[in-house]
C-alpha positions as CSV (number, residue, x, y, z in Angstrom):
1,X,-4.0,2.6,-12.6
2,X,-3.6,-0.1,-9.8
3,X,-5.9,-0.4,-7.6
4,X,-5.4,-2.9,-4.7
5,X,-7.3,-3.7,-1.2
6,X,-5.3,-3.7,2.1
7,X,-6.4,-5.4,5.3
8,X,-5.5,-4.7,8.5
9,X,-5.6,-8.3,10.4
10,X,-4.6,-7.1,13.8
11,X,-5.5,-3.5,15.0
12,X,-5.7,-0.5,13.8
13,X,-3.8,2.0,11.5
14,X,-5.4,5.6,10.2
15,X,-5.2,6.1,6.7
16,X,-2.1,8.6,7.2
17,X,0.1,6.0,9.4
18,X,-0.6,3.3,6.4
19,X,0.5,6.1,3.6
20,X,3.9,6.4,6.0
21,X,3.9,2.9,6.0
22,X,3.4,2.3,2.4
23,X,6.5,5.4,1.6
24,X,8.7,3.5,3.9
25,X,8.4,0.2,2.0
26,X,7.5,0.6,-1.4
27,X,11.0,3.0,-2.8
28,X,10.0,4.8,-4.9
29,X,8.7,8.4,-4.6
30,X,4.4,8.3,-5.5
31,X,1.6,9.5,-4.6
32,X,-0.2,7.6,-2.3
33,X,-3.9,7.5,-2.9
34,X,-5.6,5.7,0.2
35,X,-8.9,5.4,1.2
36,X,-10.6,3.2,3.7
37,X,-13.7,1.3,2.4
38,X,-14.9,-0.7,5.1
39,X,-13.3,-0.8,9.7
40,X,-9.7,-2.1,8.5
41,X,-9.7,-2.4,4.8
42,X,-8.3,0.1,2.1
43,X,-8.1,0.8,-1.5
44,X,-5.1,1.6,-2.3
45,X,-3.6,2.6,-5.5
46,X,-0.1,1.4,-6.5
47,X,2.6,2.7,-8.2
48,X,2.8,-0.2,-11.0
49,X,2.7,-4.2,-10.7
50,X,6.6,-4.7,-9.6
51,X,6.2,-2.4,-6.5
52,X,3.1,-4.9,-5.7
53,X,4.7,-7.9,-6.2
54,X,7.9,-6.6,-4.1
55,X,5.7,-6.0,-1.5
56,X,3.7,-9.1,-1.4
57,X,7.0,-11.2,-1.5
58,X,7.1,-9.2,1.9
59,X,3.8,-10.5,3.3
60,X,2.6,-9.7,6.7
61,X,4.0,-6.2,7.4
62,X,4.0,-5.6,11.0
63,X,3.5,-2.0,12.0
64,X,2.3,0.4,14.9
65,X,-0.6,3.3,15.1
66,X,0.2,5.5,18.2
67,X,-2.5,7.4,17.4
């Protein structure tokens, strides 16, 4: 199991919008396990190291909570 921490540096996103977000950019089909720990952080758990590293070649992910 991978277990990672996700800040939110601008804003807000709900736990849902950042599993949407997280299905859009990670391609591969998982279950997303998110929970938020602390007002903008969230553990997250991953589907294995090369999704983590694709994504964090990404960086910054902008992304919007209409909520």
């Amino acid at each position: 199991m991978l277990i990672v921490i996700v800040r939110v540096e601008n804003g807000h996103i709900s736990v849902d919008n950042l599993i949407t977000e997280l299905r859009r950019l990670v391609p591969v089909r998982f279950q997303w396990d998110v929970k938020e720990t602390a007002p903008d952080t969230y553990m997250v758990q991953f589907p294995s190291v090369i999704e983590l590293d694709r994504l964090r070649r990404v960086g910054s992910v902008p992304s919007f909570d209409f909520n």
